[in-house]
Phi, psi and omega in degrees: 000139192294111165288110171247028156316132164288335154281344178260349178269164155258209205291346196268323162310322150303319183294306197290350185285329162331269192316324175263036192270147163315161177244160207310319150335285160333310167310311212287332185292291240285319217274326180278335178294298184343299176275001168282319175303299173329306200273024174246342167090014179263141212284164197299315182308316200298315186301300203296348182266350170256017176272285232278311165335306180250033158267113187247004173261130194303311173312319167320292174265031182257340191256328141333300172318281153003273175308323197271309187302327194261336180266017178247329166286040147061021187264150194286142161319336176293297187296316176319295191291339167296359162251003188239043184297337152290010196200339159257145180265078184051271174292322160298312193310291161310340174288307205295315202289319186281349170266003178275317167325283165321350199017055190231032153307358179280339188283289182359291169305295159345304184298301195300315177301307149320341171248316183330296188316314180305296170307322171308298170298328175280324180307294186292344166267010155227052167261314183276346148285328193274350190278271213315280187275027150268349171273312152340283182311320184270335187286328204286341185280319174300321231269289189350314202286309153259037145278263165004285206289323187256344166256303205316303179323314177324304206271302163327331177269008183270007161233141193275011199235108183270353160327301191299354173308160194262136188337308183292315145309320154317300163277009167268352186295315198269358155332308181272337173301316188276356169275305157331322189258334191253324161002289170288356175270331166306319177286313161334309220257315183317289167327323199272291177353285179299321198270342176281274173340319191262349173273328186273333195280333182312297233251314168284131183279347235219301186279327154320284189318295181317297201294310198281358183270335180289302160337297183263035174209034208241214192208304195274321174285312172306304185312333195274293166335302187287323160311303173339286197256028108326294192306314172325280161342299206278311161331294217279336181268001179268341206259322165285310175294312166315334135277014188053028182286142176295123229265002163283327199273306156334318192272307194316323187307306201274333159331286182311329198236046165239175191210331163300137207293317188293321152353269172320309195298308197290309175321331166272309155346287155303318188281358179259326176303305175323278151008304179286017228318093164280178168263167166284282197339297184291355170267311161292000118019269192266027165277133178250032171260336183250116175336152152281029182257302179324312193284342152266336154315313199278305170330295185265353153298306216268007173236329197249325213032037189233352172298002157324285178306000200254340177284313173281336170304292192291339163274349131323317170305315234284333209277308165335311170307287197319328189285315197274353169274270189350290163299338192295293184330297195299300197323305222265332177284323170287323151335286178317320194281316200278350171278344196266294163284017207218324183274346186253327156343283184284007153290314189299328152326286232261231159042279198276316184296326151336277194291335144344292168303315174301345197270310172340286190271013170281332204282000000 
């Protein structure tokens, strides 16, 4: 069997362990069986060898192996999974450590599963809001172009004097002369575009900052964003707590797996206050990144402590909202798309039915 730790490969072994990694699926089975077996009292090695059984994707169980070769050398199940760092996240690695500590892993694993399943749905529905008119757009543009290139020329060559076309044919023509000709530079500079676009934003701070600041201020995108990473916040931190996680380390967790610059910031911003012991509550107070609800939520956990469950509660509304935002977001967005195809339509139209006509009253 194949060793894929992730501290012993080197680079190319890694790169194929990316590629070959389980999907997500995999996870979702390992982290819900994982926890059926614990709460039958049966032990990790057995449980994790009775995975490896009824597993059929080969990287899985090559990591299945893996896990069972390090926790039979007495290494903590935490410490195991911290060798698989492509395929395990952090904030799991840590959940898993501190509940072992807590000795509720079995509610953990659950959990980690339950959002895995959760997050997972919201990424695909709004991988398939932002999929839906960018396949519009390109499909009406595909459609225009072969039409432009492959009819329009037919009904155009029946003049011999091409002045006379009517404006709008003359300009799908040369539209289309200049797509013949130009076609690969055009697809060229679309690639360097995006790939210039995803190295600034990566790599430039300045330029990271403008888009995410954009994000959350765009009039139809923000509410979707913000809902977003509420419902995170609110997941992750009833989920941490909730392992009895130190609420610095916590904050460090949503550091890491938040990705907006305004985010990232005011979250460290608190996790340093914190340090200092400040409240969270006085650092979200006056933020206009967070619902006022969360932030008495938060408020009156940190005076009661007794409020974990009401944090999973309120990220259940944040996931709701979100989903309803989403469609709201699609709702606002079609208008726009169908004026957008409906204008390329009638060029395309006018461009043939013109000159159509004309050939019409010469006869």
């Amino acid at each position: 069997m194949v060793n894929v730790s992730d501290r012993q490969m080197w680079f190319f072994d890694k790169l194929e362990a990316k590629i070959n990694k389980p999907w997500l699926k995999n996870k979702t089975n390992f982290y819900r069986l994982f926890s059926v077996s614990q709460k039958a009292w049966l032990g990790m090695i057995d449980a994790l060898n009775a995975l490896l059984i009824s597993e059929e994707h080969r990287w899985m169980r090559i990591i299945l192996q893996d896990l069972i070769d390090k926790l039979s050398q007495w290494m903590d199940l935490a410490e195991a999974m911290e060798f698989h760092s492509y395929f395990f996240q952090q904030d799991e690695v840590e959940l898993v450590r501190a509940s072992q500590l807590a000795w509720n892993l079995v509610d953990t694993l659950n959990d980690i599963a339950d959002n895995l399943e959760q997050s997972s749905e919201i990424s695909w529905k709004l991988k398939k809001a932002l999929l839906y008119p960018v396949i519009l757009f390109f499909g009406s543009i595909g459609a225009a172009l072969y039409i432009d290139i492959s009819v329009l020329p037919n009904i155009t060559g029946l003049f011999q004097d091409k002045s006379a076309l009517p404006w709008i044919t003359l300009a799908m023509m040369r539209v289309a002369e200049w797509f013949i000709a130009y076609w690969k530079y055009l697809i060229l500079g679309i690639v360097l575009v995006i790939s210039l676009f995803v190295f600034a934003y990566r790599k430039l701070l300045t330029f990271k900052i403008f888009i995410d600041n954009l994000t959350i201020t765009m009039p139809v995108v923000s509410p979707v964003i913000k809902w977003n990473y509420q419902y995170k916040f609110a997941k992750q931190l009833s989920q941490f707590y909730s392992a009895w996680m130190n609420p610095v380390v916590s904050l460090q967790l949503i550091w890491n797996i938040f990705t907006n610059y305004q985010y990232k910031k005011k979250v460290l911003e608190i996790r340093k206050d914190l340090e200092s012991w400040f409240s969270i509550y006085e650092w979200m107070e006056w933020s206009k990144l967070f619902d006022a609800i969360l932030i008495q939520i938060i408020h009156v956990w940190e005076s009661t402590w007794t409020t974990k469950s009401v944090l999973a509660k309120i990220s259940h509304f944040y996931k709701t909202q979100l989903e309803n935002r989403i469609d709201i977001m699609m709702q606002a967005l079609e208008p726009v798309l169908m004026i957008f195809i409906a204008s390329i339509i009638w060029c395309v139209v006018l461009a043939m039915f013109l000159p159509m006509a004309e050939i019409v009253n010469q006869i």
